[in-house]
C-alpha positions in Angstrom: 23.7 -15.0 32.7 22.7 -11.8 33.6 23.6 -10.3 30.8 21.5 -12.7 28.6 18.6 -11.7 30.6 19.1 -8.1 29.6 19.4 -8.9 26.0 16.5 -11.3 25.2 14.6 -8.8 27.5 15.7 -5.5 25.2 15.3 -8.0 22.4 11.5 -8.7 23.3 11.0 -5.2 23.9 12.1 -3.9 20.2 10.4 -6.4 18.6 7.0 -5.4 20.3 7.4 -2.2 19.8 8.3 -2.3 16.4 5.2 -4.9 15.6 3.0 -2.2 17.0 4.0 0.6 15.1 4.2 -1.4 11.9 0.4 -2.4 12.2 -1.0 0.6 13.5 -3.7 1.4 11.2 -3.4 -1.6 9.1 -6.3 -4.2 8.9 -7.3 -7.5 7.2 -10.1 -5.9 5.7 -9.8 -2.8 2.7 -13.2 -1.7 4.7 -11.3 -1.2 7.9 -8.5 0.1 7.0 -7.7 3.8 7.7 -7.1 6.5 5.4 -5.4 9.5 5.4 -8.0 12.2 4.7 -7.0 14.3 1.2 -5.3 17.5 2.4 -3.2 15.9 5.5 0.2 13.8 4.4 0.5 10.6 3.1 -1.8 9.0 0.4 -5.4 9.1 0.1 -6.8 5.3 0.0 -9.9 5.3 -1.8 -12.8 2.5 -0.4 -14.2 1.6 -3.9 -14.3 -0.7 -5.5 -11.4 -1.6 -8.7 -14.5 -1.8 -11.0 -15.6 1.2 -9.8 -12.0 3.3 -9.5 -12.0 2.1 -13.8 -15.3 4.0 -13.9 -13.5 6.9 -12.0 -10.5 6.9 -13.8 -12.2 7.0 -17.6 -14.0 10.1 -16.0 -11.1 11.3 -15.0 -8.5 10.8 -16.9 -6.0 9.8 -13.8 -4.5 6.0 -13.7 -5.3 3.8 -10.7 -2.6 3.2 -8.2 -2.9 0.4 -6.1 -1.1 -1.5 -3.1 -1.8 -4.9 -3.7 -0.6 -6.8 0.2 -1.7 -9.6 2.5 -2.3 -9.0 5.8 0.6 -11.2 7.1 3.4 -8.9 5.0 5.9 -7.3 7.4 7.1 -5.0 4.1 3.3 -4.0 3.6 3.0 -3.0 7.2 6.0 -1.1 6.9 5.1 0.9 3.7 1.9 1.3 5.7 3.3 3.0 8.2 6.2 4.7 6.5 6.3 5.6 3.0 2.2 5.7 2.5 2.3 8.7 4.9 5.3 10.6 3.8 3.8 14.0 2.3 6.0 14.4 -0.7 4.3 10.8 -1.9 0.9 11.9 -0.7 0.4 14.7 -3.0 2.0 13.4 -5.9 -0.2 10.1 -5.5 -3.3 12.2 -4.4 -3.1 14.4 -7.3 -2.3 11.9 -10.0 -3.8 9.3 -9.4 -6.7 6.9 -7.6 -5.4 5.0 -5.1 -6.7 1.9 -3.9 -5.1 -0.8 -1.3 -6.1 -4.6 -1.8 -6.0 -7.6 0.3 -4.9 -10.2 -2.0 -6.0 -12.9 -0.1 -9.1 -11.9 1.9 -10.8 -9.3 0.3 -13.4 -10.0 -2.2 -11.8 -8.9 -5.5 -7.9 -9.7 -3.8 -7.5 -13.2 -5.7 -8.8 -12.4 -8.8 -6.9 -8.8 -8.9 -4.0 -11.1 -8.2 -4.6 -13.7 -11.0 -5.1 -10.9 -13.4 -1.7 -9.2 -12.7 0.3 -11.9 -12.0 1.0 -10.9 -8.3 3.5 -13.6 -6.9 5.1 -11.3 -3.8 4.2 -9.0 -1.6 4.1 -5.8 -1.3 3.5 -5.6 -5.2 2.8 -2.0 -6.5 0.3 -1.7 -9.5 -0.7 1.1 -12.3 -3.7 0.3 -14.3 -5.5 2.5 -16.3 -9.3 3.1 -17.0 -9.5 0.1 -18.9 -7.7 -2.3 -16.6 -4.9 -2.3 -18.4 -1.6 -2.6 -16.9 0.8 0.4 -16.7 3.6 -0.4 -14.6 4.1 -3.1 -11.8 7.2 -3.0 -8.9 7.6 -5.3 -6.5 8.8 -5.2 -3.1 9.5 -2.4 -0.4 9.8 1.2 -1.4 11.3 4.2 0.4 10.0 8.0 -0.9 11.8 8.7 -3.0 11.5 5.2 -5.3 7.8 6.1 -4.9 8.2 9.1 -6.4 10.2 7.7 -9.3 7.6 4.7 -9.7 4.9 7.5 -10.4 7.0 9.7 -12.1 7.7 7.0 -14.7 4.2 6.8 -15.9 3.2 10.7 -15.7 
């Protein structure tokens, strides 16, 4: 019995404290949600708009890169926490592209970005370009270095 005890309590435990540190930074809101200044690690999330990143990108020339997730996503968080903020990934995403993070389901633009692109899953990974058009689309979670290759394939 006591040995129960000890499990379901170190059970309890992990799970908390991974839940924490899978969320940490991560909101309901694209508004809210934090992003990793340019020149520190991890990528850049840009607070525009998509209508406005097309704008940016047919200035600049870059594709748009953006996380499409729901709030609720456990993969999301993850990415979030993980892979987002790797460095390696940060200045290949920062330097190439414009990188935007969407709540499909409770942001303003989320359903319709989803309806457009045929997002079914979560996390799903987009590449438009200036024109809205889609570049290349991956779904589910991604480590580094099959970040890397995702950008890598368009580039």
């Amino acid at each position: 019995m006591k040995k129960i005890v000890v499990a379901l309590g170190l059970g309890l435990f992990s799970l908390v404290t991974m839940s924490y540190m899978c969320s940490e930074g991560y909101s309901s809101e694209n508004s809210k949600i934090r992003s990793v200044p340019a020149g520190n690690d991890g990528i850049y999330f840009n607070k525009m708009s998509l209508e406005d990143a097309k704008k940016e990108a047919l200035k600049t020339g870059k594709l748009i890169f953006i996380d499409a997730y729901t709030e609720w996503c456990g993969p999301c968080k993850r990415m979030a926490a993980t892979s987002f903020k790797d460095q390696a990934v940060g200045e290949l995403y920062n330097k190439s592209f414009i990188n935007l993070k969407i709540e499909m389901e409770k942001s303003p633009e989320g359903p319709d970005v989803a309806r457009k692109y045929g997002v079914r899953a979560y996390p799903t990974l987009l590449i438009v370009d200036g024109t809205g058009k889609l570049i290349k689309q991956t779904i589910g979670m991604k480590n580094n270095a099959q970040l890397i290759a995702f950008a890598q394939a368009v580039l």
